[in-house]
Backbone bond lengths (Angstrom), bond angles and torsions (degrees), N, CA, C in turn:
res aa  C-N    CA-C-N  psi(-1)  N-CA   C-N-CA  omega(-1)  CA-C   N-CA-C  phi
1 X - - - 1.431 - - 1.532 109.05 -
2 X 1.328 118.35 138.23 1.599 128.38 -176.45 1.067 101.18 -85.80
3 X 1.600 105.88 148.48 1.593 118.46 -150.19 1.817 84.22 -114.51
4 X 1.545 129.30 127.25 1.521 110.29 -170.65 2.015 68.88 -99.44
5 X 2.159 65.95 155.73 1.760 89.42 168.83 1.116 131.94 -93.79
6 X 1.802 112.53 136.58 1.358 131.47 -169.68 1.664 106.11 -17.20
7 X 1.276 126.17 143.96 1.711 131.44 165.04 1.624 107.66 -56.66
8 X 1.527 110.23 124.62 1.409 93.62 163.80 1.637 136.06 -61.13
9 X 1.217 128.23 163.75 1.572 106.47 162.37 1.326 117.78 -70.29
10 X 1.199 113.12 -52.79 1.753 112.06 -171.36 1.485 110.91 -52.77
11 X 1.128 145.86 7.34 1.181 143.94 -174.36 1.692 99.96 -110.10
12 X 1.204 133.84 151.37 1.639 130.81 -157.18 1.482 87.17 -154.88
13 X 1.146 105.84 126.63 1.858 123.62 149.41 1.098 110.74 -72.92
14 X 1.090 100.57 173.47 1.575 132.02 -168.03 1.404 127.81 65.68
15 X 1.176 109.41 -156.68 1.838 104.85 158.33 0.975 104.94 -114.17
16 X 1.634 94.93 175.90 1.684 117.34 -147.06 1.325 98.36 -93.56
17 X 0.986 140.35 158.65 1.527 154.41 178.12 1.488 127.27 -152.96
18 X 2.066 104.08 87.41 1.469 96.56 -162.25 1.072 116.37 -85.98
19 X 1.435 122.39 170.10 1.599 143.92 -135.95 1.932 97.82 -84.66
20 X 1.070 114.72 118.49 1.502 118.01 174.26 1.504 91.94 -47.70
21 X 1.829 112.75 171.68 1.473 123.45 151.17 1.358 108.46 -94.75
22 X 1.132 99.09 144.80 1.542 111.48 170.51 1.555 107.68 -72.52
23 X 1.372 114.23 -176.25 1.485 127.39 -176.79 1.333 130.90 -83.56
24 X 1.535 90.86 -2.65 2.238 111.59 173.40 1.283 88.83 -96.65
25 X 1.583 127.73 -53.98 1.331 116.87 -146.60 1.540 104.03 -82.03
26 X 1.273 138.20 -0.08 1.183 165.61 -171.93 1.270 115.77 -87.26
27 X 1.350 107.72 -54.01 1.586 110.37 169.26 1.283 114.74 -100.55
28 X 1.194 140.62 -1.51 1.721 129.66 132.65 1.083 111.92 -43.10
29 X 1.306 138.04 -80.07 1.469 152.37 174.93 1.808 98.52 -11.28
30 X 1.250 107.55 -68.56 1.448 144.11 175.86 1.890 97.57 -35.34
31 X 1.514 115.06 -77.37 1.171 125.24 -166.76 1.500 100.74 -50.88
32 X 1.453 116.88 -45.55 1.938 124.68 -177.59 1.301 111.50 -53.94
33 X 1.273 103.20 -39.54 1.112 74.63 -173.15 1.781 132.80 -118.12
34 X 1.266 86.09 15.65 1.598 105.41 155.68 1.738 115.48 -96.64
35 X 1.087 108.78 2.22 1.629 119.55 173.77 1.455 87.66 -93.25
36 X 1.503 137.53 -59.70 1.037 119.98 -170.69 1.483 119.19 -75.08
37 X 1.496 119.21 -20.87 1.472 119.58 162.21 1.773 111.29 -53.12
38 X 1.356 108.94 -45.44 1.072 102.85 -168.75 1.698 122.53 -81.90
39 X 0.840 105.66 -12.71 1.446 114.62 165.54 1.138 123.95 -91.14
40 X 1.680 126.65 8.36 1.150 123.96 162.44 1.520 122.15 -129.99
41 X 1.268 101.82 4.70 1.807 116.00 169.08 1.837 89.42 -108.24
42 X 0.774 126.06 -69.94 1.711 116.14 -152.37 1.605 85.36 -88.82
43 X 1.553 161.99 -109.98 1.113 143.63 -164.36 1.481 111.55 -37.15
44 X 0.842 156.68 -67.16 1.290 155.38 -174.28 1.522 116.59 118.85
45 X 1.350 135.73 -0.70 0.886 126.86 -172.96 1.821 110.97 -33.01
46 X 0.924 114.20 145.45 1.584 124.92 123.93 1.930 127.60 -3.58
47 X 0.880 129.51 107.14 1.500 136.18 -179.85 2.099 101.88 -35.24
48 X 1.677 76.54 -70.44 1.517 100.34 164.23 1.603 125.66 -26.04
49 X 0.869 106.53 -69.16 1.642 122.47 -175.93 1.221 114.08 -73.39
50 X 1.289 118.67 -33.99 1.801 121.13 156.68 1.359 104.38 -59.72
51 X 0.977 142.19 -58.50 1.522 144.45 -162.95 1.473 102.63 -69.21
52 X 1.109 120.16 -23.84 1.703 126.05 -172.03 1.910 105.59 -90.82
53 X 0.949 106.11 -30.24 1.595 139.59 -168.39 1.745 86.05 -71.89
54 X 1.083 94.26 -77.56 1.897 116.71 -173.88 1.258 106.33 -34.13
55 X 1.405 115.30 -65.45 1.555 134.99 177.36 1.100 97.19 -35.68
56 X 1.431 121.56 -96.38 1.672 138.22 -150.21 0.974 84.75 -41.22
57 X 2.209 144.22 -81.51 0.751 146.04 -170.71 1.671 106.17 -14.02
58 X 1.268 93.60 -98.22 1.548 97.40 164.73 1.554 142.76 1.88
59 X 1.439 97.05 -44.82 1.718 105.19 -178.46 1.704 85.87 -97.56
60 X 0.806 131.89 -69.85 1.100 137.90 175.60 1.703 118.32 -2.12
61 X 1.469 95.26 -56.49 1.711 104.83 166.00 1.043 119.63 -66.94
62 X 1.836 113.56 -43.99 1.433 111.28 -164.28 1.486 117.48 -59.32
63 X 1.445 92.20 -33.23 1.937 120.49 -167.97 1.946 92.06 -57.38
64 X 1.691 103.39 -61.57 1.400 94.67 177.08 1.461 147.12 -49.53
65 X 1.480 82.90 -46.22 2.170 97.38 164.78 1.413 109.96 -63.90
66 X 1.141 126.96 -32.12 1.376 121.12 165.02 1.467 132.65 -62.05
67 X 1.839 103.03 -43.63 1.536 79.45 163.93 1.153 109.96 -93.82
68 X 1.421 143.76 -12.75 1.095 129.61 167.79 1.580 137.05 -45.86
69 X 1.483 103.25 -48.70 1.428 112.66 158.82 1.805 136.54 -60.32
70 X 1.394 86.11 -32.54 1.572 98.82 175.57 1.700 98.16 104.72
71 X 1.252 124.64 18.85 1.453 98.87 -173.80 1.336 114.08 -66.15
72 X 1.382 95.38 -163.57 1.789 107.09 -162.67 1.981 73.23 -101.18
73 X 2.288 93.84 160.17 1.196 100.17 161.59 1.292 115.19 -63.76
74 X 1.437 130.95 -44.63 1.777 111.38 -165.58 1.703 106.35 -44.71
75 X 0.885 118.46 -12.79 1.984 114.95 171.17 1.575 113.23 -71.79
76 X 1.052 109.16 -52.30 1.564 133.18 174.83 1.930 80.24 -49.89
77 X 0.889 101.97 -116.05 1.594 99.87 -177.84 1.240 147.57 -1.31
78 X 1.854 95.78 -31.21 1.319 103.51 -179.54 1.397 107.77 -92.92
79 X 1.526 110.50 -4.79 1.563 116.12 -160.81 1.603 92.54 -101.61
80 X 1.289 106.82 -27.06 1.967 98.79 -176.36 1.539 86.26 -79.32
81 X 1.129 127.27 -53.33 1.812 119.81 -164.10 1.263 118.42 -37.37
82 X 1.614 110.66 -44.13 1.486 131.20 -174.01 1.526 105.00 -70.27
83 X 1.453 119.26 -45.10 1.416 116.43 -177.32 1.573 102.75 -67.21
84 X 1.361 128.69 -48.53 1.428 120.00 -149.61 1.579 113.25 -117.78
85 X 1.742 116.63 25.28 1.289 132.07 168.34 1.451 110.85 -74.94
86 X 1.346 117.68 154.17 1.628 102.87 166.64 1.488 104.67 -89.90
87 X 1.515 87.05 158.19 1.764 89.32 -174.54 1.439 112.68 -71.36
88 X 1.027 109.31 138.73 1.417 117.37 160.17 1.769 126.61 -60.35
89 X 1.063 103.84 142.83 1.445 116.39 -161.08 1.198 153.89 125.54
């Protein structure tokens, strides 16, 4: 009789249950997007050009916390994948 092999650890039951934001990451979220409200009702930009603005911004940070922190590339990777995938839908 075949003996099945031990369960790995890295593999997790159940369902998934993602991570609330905390109360910093909450009001970033918060600040964007009244930075981007506000730059397109009182400056006027363009919808467009806020959203393009946002982005770069965006990588811009991620690029920094990354080397700043020391992460590993698979982060780097996961952060260009996310920017330059087509959207789903």
């Amino acid at each position: 009789m075949a003996k099945n092999p031990p369960p790995l650890p890295c593999i997790e039951n159940g369902p998934f249950y993602p991570r609330r934001l905390n109360g910093s990451e909450a009001v970033v979220i918060i600040v964007i997007v009244c930075l981007g409200a506000f730059l397109t009702a009182v400056i006027g930009l363009p919808l467009a050009e806020v959203v393009q603005l946002l982005a770069g911004v965006g990588l811009v940070a991620a690029l920094v916390v990354q080397l700043v922190t020391g992460a590993p590339q698979r982060g780097l990777s996961r952060v260009l994948g996310a920017l330059f995938s087509p959207p789903s839908g």
